[in-house]
VOVOGU-695083 format. One record per residue (C-alpha): residue number from 1; chain; x, y, z. Coordinates in Angstrom, 3 decimals. Each point is the difference from the previous one (the first is absolute). Layout:
BEGIN
ATOM   i ch       c1       c2       c3
ATOM NUM  A        X        Y        Z
...
END
This chain:
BEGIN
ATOM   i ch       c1       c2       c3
ATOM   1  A  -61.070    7.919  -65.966
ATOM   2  A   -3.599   -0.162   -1.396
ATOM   3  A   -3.082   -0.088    2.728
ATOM   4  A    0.246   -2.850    2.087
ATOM   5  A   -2.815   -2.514   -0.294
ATOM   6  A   -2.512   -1.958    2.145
ATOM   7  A    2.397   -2.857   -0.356
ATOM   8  A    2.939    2.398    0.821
ATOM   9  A   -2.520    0.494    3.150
ATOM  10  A   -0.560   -3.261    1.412
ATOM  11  A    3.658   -1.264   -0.734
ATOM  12  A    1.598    2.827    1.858
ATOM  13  A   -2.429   -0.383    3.170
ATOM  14  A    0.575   -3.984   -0.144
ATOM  15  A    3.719    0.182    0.083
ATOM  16  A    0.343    2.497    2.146
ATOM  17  A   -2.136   -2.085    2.774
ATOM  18  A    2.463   -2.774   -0.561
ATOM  19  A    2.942    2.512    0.172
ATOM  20  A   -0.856    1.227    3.180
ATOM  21  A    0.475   -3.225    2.284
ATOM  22  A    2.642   -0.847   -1.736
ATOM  23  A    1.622    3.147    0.180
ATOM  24  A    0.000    0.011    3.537
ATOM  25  A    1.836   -4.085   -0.016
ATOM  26  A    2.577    1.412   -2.233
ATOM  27  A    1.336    2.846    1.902
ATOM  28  A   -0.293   -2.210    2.981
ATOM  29  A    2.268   -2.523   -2.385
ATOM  30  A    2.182    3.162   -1.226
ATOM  31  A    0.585    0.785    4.115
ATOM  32  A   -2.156    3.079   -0.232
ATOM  33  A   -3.357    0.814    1.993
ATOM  34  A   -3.013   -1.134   -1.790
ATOM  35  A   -1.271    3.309   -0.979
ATOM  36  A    3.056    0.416   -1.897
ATOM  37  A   -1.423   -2.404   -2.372
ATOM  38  A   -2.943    2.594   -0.294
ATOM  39  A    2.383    2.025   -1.003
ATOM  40  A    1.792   -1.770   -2.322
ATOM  41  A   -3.198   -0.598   -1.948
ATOM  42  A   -2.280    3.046   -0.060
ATOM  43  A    2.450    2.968   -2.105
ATOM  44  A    2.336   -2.702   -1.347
ATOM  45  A   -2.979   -1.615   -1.983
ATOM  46  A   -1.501    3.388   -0.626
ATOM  47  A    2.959    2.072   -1.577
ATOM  48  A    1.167   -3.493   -1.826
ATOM  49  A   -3.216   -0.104   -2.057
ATOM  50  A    1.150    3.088   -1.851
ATOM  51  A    2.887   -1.280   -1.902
ATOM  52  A   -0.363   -3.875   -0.014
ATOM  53  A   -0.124   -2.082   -3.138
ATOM  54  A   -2.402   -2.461    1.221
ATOM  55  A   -2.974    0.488    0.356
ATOM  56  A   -0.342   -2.950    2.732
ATOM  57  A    2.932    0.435    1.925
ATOM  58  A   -0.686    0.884    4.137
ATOM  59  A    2.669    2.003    1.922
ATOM  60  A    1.131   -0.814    3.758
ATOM  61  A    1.186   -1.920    2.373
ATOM  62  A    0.752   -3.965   -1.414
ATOM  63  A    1.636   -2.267    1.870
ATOM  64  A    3.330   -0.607   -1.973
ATOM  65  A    0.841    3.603    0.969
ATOM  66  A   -1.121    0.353    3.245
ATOM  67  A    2.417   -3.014    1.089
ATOM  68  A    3.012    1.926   -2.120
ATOM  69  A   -1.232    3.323    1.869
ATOM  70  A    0.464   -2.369    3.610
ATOM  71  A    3.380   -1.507   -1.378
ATOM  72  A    1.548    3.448   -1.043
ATOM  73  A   -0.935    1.943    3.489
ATOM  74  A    0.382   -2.885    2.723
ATOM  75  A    2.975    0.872    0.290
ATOM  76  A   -0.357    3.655    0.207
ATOM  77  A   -2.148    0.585    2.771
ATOM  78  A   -2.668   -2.311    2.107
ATOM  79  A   -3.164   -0.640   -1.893
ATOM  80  A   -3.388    2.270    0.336
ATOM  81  A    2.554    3.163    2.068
ATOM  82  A    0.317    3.209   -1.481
ATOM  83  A    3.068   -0.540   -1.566
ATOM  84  A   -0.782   -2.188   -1.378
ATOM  85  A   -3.493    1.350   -1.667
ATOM  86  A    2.294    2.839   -1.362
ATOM  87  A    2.679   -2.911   -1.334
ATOM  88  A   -3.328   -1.678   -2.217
ATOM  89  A   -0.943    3.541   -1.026
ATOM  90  A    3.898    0.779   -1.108
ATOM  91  A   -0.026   -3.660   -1.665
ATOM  92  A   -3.173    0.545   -2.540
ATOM  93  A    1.190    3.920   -0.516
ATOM  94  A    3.479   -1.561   -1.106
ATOM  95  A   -1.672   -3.413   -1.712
ATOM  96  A   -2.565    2.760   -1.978
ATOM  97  A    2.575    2.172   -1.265
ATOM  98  A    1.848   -3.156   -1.648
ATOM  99  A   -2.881   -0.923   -1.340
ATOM 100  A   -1.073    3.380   -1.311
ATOM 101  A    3.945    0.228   -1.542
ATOM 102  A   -0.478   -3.126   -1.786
ATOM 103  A   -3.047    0.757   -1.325
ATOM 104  A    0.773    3.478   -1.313
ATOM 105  A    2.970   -0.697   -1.259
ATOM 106  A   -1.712   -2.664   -1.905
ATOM 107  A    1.738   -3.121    1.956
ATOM 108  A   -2.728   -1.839    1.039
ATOM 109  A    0.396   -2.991   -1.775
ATOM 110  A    3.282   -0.521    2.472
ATOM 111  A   -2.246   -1.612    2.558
ATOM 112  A   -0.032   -3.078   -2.578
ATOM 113  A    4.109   -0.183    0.655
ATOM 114  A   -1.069   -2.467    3.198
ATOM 115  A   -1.022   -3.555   -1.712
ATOM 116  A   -2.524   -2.058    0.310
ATOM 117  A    2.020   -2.412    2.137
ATOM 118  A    0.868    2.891    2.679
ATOM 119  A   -3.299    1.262   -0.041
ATOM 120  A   -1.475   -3.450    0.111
ATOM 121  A    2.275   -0.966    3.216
ATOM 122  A   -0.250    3.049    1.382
ATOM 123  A   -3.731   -0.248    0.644
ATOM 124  A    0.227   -3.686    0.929
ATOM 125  A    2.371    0.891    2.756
ATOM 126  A   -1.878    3.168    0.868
ATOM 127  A   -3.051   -1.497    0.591
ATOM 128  A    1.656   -2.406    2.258
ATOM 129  A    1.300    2.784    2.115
ATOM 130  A   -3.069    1.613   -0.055
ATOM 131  A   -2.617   -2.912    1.110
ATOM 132  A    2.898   -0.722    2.434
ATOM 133  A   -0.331    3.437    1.468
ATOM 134  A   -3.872    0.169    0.814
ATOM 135  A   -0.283   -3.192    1.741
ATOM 136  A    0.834    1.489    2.991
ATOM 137  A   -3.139    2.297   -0.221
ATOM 138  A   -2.387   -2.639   -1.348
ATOM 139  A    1.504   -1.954    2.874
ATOM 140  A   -0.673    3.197    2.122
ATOM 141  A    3.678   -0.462    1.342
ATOM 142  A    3.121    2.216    1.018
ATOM 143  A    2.921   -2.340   -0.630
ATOM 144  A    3.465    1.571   -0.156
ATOM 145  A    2.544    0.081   -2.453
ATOM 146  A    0.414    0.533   -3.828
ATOM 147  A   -2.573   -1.029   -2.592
ATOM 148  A    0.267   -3.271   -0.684
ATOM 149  A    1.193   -1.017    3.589
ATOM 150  A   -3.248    1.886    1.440
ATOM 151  A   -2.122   -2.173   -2.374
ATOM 152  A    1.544   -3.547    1.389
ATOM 153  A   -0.344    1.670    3.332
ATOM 154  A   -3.886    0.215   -0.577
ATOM 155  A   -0.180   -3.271   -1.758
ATOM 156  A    2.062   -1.456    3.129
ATOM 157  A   -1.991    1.078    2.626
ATOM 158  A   -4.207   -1.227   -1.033
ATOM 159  A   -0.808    0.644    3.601
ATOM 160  A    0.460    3.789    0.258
ATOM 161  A   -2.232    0.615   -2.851
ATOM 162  A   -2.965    1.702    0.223
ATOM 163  A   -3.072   -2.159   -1.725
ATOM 164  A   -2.530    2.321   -0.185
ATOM 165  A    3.094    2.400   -2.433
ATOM 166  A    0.214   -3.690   -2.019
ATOM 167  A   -3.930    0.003   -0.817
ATOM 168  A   -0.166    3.738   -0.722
ATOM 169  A    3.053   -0.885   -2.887
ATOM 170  A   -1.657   -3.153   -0.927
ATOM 171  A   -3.485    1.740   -0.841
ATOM 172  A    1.957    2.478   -1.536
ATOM 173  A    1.393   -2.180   -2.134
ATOM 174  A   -2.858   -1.782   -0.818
ATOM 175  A   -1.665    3.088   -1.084
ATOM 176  A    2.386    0.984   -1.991
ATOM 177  A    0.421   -3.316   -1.988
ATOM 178  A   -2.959   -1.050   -0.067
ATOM 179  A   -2.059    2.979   -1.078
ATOM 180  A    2.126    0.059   -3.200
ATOM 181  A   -1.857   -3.225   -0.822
ATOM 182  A   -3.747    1.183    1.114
ATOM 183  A    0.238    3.277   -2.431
ATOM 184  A    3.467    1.120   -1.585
ATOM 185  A   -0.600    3.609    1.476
ATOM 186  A   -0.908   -0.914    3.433
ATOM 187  A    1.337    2.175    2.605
ATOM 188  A    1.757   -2.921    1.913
ATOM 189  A    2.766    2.477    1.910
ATOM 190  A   -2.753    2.768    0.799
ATOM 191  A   -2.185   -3.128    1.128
ATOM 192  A    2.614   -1.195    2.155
ATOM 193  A    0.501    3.501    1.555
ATOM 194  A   -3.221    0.823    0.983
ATOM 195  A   -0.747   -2.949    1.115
ATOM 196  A    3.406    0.169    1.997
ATOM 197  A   -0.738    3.067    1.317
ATOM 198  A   -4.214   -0.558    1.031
ATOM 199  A    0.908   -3.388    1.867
ATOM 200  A    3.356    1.487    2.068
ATOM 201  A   -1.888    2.542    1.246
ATOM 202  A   -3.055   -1.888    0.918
ATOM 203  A    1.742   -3.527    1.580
ATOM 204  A    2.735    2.691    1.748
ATOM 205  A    2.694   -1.581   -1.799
ATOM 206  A    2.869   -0.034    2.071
ATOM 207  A    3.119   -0.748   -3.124
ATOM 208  A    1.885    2.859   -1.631
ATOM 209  A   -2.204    2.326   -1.656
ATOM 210  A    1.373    3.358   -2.345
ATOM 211  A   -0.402    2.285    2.475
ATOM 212  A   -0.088    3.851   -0.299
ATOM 213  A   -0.173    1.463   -3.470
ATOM 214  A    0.309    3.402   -0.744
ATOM 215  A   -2.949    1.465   -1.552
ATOM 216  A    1.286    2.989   -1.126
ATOM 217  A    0.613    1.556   -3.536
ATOM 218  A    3.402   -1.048   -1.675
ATOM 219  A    2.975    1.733    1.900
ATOM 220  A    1.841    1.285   -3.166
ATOM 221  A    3.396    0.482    0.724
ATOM 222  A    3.070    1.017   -1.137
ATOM 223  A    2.163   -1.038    2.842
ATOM 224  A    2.328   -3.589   -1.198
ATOM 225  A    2.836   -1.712    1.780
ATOM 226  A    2.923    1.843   -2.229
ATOM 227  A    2.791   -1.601    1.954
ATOM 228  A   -1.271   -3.687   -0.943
ATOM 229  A   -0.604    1.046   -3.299
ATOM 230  A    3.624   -0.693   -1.288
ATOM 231  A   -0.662   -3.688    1.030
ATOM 232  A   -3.271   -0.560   -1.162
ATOM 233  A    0.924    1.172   -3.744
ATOM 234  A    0.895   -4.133   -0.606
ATOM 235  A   -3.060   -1.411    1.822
ATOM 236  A   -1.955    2.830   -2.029
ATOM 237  A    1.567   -0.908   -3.342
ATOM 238  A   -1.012   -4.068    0.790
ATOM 239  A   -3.431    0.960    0.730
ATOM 240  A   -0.804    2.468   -2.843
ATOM 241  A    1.558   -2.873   -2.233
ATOM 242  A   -1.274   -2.898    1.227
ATOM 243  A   -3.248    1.355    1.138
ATOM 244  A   -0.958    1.563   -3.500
ATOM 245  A    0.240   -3.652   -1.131
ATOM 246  A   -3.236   -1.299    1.497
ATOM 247  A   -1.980    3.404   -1.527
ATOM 248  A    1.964   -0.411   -3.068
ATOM 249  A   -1.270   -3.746    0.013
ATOM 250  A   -3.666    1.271    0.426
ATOM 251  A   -0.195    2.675   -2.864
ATOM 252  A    1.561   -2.309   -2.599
ATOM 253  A   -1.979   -3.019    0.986
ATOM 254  A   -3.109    1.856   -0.416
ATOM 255  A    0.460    1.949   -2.725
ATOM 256  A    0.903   -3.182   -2.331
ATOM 257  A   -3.624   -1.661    1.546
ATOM 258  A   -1.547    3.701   -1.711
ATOM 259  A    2.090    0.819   -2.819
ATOM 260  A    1.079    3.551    1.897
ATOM 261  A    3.259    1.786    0.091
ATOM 262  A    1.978    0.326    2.556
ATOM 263  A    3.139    2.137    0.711
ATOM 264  A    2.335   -0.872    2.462
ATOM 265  A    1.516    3.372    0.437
ATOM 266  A   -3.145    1.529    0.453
ATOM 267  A   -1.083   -2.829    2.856
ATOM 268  A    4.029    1.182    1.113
ATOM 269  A   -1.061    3.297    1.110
ATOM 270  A   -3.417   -0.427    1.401
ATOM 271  A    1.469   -2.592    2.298
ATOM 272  A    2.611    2.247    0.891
ATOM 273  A   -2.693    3.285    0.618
ATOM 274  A   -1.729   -3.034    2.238
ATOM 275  A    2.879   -0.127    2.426
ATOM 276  A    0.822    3.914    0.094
ATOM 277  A   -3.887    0.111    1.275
ATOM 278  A    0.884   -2.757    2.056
ATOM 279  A    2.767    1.665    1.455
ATOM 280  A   -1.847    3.383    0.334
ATOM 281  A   -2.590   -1.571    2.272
ATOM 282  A    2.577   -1.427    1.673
ATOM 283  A   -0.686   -3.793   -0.671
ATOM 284  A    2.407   -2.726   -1.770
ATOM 285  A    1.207   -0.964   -3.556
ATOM 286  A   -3.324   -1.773   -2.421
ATOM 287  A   -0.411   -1.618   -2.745
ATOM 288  A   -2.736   -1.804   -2.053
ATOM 289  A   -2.182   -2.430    0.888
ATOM 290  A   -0.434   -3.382   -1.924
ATOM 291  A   -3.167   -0.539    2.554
ATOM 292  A   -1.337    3.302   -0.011
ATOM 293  A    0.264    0.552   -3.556
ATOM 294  A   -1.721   -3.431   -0.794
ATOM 295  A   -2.913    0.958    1.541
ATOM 296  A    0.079    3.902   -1.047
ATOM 297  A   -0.359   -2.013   -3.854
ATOM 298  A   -2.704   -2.905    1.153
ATOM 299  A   -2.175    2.966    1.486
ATOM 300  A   -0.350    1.842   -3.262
ATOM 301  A    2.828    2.715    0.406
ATOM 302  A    0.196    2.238   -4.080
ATOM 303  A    2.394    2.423    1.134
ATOM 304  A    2.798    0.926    2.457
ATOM 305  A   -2.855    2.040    1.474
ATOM 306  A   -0.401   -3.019    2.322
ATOM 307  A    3.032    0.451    1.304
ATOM 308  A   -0.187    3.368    1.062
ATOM 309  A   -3.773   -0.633    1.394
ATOM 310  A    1.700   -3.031    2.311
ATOM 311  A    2.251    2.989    1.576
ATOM 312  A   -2.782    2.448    0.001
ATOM 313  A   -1.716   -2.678    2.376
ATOM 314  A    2.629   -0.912    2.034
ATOM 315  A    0.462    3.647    0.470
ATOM 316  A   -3.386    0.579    0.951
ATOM 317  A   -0.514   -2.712    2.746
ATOM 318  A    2.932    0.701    1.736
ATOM 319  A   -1.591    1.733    2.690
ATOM 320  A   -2.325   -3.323    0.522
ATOM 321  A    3.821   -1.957   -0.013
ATOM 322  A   -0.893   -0.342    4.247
ATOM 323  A   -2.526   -2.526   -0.650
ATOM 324  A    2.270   -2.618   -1.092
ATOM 325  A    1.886    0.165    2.999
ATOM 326  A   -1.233   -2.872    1.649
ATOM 327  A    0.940   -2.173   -2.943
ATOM 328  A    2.045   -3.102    1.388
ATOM 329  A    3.445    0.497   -1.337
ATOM 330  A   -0.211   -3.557   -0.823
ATOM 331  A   -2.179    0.469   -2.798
ATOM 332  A    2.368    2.697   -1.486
ATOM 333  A    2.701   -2.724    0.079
ATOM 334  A   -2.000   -3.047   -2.037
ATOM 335  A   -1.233    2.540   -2.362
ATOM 336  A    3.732    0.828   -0.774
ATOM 337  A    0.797   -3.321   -0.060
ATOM 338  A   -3.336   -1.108   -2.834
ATOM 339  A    1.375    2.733   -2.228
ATOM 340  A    3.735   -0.562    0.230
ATOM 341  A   -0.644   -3.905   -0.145
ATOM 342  A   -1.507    0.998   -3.822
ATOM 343  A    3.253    1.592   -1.068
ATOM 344  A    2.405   -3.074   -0.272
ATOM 345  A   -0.073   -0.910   -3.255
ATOM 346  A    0.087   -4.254    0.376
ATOM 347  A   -0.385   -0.324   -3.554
ATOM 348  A    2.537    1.865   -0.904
ATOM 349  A    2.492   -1.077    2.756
ATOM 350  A   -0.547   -3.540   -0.781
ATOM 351  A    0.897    0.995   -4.088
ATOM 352  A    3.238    1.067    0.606
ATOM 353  A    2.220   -3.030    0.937
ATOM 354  A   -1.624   -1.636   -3.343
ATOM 355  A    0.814    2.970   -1.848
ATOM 356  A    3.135    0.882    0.855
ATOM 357  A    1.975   -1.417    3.106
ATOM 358  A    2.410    3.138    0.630
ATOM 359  A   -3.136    2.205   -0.221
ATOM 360  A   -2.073   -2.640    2.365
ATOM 361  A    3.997    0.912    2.498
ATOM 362  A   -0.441    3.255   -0.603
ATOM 363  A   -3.987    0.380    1.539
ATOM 364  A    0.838   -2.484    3.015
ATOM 365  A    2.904    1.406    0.620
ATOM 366  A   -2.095    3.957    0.268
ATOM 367  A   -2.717   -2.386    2.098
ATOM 368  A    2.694   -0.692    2.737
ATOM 369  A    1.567    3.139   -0.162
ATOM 370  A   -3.167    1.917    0.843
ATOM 371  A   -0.832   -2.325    2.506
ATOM 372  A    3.314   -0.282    1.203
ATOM 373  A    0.217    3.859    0.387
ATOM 374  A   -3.106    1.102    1.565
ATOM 375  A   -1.069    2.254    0.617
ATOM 376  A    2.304    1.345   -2.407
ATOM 377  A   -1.367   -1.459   -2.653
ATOM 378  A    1.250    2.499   -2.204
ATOM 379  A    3.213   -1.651    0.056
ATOM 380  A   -1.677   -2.792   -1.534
ATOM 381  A   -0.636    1.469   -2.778
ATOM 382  A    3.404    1.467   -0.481
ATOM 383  A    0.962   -3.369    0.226
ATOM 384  A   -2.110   -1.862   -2.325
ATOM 385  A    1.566    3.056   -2.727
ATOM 386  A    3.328   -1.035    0.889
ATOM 387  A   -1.124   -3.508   -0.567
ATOM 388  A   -1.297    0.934   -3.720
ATOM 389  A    3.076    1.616   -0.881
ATOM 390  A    2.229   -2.949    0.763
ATOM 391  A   -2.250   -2.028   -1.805
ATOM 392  A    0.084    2.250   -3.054
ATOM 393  A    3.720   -0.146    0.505
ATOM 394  A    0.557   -3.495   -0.220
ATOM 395  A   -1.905   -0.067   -2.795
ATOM 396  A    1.529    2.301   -2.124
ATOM 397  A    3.332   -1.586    0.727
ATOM 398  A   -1.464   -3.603   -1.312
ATOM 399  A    1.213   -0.542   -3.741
ATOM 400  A    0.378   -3.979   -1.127
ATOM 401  A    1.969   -0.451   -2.929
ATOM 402  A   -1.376   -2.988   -2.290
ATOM 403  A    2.338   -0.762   -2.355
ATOM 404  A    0.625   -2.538   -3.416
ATOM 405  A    2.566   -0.749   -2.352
ATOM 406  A   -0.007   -0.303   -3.544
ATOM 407  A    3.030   -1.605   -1.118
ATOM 408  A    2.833    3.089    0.693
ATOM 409  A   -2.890    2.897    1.227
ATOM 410  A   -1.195   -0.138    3.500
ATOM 411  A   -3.422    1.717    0.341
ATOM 412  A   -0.854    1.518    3.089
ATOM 413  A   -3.842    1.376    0.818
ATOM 414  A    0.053    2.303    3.041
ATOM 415  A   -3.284   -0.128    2.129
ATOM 416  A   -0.507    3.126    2.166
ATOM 417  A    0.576    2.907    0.340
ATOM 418  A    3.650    1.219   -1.748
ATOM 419  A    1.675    3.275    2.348
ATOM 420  A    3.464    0.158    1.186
ATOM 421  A   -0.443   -1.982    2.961
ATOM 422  A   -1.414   -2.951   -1.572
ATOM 423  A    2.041   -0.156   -3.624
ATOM 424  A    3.075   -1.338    1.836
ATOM 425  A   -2.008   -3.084    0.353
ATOM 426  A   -0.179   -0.385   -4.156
ATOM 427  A    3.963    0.478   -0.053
ATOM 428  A    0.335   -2.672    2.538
ATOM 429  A   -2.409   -2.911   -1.095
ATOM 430  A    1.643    0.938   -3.685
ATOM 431  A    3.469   -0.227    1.038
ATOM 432  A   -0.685   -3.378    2.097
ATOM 433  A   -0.889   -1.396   -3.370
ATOM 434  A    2.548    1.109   -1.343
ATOM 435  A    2.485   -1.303    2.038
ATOM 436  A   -1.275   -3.508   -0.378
ATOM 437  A   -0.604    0.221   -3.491
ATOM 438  A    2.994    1.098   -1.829
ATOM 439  A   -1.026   -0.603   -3.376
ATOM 440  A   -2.637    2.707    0.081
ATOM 441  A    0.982    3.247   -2.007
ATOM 442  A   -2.845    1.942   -0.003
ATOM 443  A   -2.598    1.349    2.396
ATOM 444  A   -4.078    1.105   -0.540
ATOM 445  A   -1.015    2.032    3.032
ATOM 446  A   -4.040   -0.568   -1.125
ATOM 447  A   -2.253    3.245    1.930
ATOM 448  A   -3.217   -1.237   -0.885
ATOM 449  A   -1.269   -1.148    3.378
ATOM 450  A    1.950    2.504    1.673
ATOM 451  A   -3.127    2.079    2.235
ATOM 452  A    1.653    3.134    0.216
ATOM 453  A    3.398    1.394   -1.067
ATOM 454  A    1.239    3.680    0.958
ATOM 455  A    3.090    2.503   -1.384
ATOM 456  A    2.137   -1.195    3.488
ATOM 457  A   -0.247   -3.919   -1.329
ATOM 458  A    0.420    0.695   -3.689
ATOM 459  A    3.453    1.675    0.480
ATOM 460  A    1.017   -3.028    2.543
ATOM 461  A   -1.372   -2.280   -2.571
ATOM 462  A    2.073    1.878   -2.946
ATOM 463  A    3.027   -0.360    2.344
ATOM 464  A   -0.594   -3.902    0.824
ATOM 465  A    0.076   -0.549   -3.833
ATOM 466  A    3.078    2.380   -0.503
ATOM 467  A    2.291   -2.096    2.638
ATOM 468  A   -1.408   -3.697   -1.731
ATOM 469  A    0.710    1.397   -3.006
ATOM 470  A    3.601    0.839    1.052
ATOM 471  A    0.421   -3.638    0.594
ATOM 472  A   -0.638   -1.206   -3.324
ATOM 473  A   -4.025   -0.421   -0.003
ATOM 474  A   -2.413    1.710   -2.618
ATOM 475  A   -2.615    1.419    2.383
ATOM 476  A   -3.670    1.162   -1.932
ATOM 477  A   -3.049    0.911    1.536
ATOM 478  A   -3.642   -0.690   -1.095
ATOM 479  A   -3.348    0.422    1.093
ATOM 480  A   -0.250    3.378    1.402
ATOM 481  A   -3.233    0.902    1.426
ATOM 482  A   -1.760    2.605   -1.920
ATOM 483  A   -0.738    2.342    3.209
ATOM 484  A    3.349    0.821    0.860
ATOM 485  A    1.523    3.299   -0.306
ATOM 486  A    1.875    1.315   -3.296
ATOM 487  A    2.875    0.373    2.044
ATOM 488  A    0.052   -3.755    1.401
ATOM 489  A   -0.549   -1.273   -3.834
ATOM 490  A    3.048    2.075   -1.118
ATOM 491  A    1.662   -1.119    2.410
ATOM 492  A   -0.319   -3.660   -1.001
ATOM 493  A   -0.516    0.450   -3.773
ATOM 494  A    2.708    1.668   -0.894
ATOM 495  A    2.696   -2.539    1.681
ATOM 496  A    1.903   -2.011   -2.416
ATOM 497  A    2.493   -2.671    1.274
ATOM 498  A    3.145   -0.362   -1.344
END
């Protein structure tokens, strides 16, 4: 990389005074103690910055991930033990070695296998899950149960909540939204945090603060949770997939708006050496940040320098990490909630029914899966692909068969796409006509609108016309596309009926 610059300078600082509050809400939302999220951020941004392709993309925690990270080890150990801390560590070694695999091996364009519709109803339901699981801490609440049934819990019960937790999220909020609209780079969530943290400890707030934080350097590590590893290799897989999605989103949108290249591979591996440091300093599986990233580019980022100089900060503060430990935890929770509420794509979700109703089934159906499933909302996701691939099954199995006569000759025009499940559909519609029609003596199978047509459905197609003709029909064909193979067009062309 060349030198970094004074916009390299002031991006990197900005960003990483965001990253560090919310750092801390999303290893509280991945189950994790809040330093973790310190963690998570400060070599994870650093080493990333060394083999990105964008030059405005910000490694860490992000919310999408952090619930997947909750999802995959809820059901390993209890949330925030040590088991579980070595579980997370375990997760982003195994989700950063996928990642660094597909990236190496020159794969990375297999995170665009999940479609928009999955994707799309993936986050919708996500986000659900994840608003749903910080009310109880902006309601300063300890309701039992799952998820979702913790949420109605809280939203059940208005008289056990704690007010003073309620403002503390509301200003928050307010910060947070509403400084966006008094300068585009105002601080809002460092704002809200200091001011968080000056008025708790002054008015002797009484609510659910962050508590202890370690203040320490890093504690490297190579000690993981090998026994869990075996089932965490399909949670791992989901999250390097679907994670690399939102980062992949980011590079491509923004190097269109500047006329840049951008290499998916590339992005690939230094999203995969992002989790191995993750791992190493024993924190959970990251990704990029849509957020982040934004305002690395408003603040006048030129290189991936300020990427590396928003680690090289985190790293440096963390031994000042104990002064945010009278932070409400209720203003970790709404600023989860601001960030993840900008994720669900409305636009887009309201598109797809007027697009293309099976798609529009296949992203509700990923929505209520997700939800359905949480936390596992990885099973969502698996889900929604199943979803896509019955879709894409039903439509390659959908051929109509327009047909017209012309005095003896029936012509038929095939519309679809032609492979040996679907040409039995041709032989049928032709040989209904036939059997009402008995003065027709020959047959024009017409290929024209035919969308795709493979070796498999040319040699049922040559058979179809054998057996017809064996019944007294002349059988021709016409209108082959030009794209098919030379095997498929000898296979047709060179057929002569009796």
């Amino acid at each position: 990389m060349t030198r970094p610059s004074t916009g390299d300078v002031v991006a990197g600082v900005s960003v990483a005074l965001v990253a560090i509050p919310q750092s801390l809400a999303y290893a509280e939302l991945a189950g994790l103690p809040p330093q973790y999220g310190l963690y998570a951020t400060a070599l994870p941004a650093l080493l990333a910055a060394f083999f990105v392709s964008s030059r405005y993309l910000q490694t860490g925690p992000v919310a999408l991930t952090a619930l997947l990270t909750f999802g995959a080890l809820s059901a390993v150990a209890e949330p925030g033990d040590s088991d579980y801390i070595a579980a997370a560590a375990t997760l982003a070694l195994l989700v950063g070695l996928i990642r660094l695999f597909l990236g190496v091996v020159r794969m990375g364009r297999v995170a665009y296998l999940l479609s928009e519709p999955v994707i799309t109803g993936f986050t919708a339901g996500a986000a659900v899950v994840i608003i749903a699981s910080q009310l109880p801490t902006i309601f300063d609440v300890d309701p039992d149960g799952g998820v979702l049934a913790a949420a109605l819990s809280a939203l059940a019960e208005p008289e056990e909540w704690r007010w003073s937790s309620i403002a503390f999220a509301a200003a928050t909020a307010a910060l947070m939204v509403g400084g966006r609209h008094v300068h585009r780079l105002f601080p809002g969530v460092l704002a809200a945090v200091v001011v968080g943290v000056v008025v708790a400890t002054a008015g002797g707030y009484e609510g659910s603060r962050v508590g202890d934080l370690d203040t320490g350097f890093i504690p490297l590590s190579l000690d993981f949770s090998w026994s869990n590893a075996p089932g965490l290799l399909l949670p791992a897989a989901v999250i390097a997939l679907v994670g690399f999605a939102e980062p992949a989103a980011i590079a491509r949108t923004y190097a269109a708006a500047d006329r840049l290249p951008w290499n998916a591979n590339r992005e690939m591996v230094s999203q995969g050496v992002a989790n191995l440091a993750s791992a190493v300093s024993g924190a959970f599986p990251v990704g990029g940040s849509f957020s982040r990233s934004s305002l690395n580019r408003l603040a006048g980022a030129t290189s991936a320098w300020s990427g590396a100089i928003t680690g090289a900060f985190v790293l440096a503060v963390l031994p000042l990490a104990f002064l945010l430990e009278d932070l409400p935890t209720s203003a970790l929770g709404i600023i989860v909630i601001v960030v993840v509420l900008r994720l669900v794509d409305v636009k887009e979700m309201s598109r797809l029914p007027r697009g293309s109703f099976p798609q529009a089934l296949v992203g509700a159906g990923t929505t209520v899966a997700t939800i359905g499933f949480a936390p596992r909302v990885e099973r969502g996701v698996l889900v929604g692909i199943g979803l896509a691939i019955a879709v894409h099954l039903y439509r390659e199995l959908q051929v109509t068969t327009p047909g017209e006569r012309d005095h003896d000759t029936l012509t038929v025009r095939p519309k679809g796409v032609m492979w040996f499940a679907t040409v039995p559909q041709v032989e049928r519609s032709v040989r209904e006509e036939l059997a009402t029609e008995h003065d027709l003596t020959a047959v024009v199978i017409d290929l024209s609108g035919v969308g795709r047509l493979d070796y498999s459905g040319a040699v049922a197609l040559r058979r179809i016309m054998e057996r017809m003709s064996a019944g007294g029909v002349r059988v021709s064909v016409a209108g082959i596309p030009p794209s098919v193979s030379r095997a498929v067009r000898a296979e047709l062309e060179n057929y002569e009926s009796p």
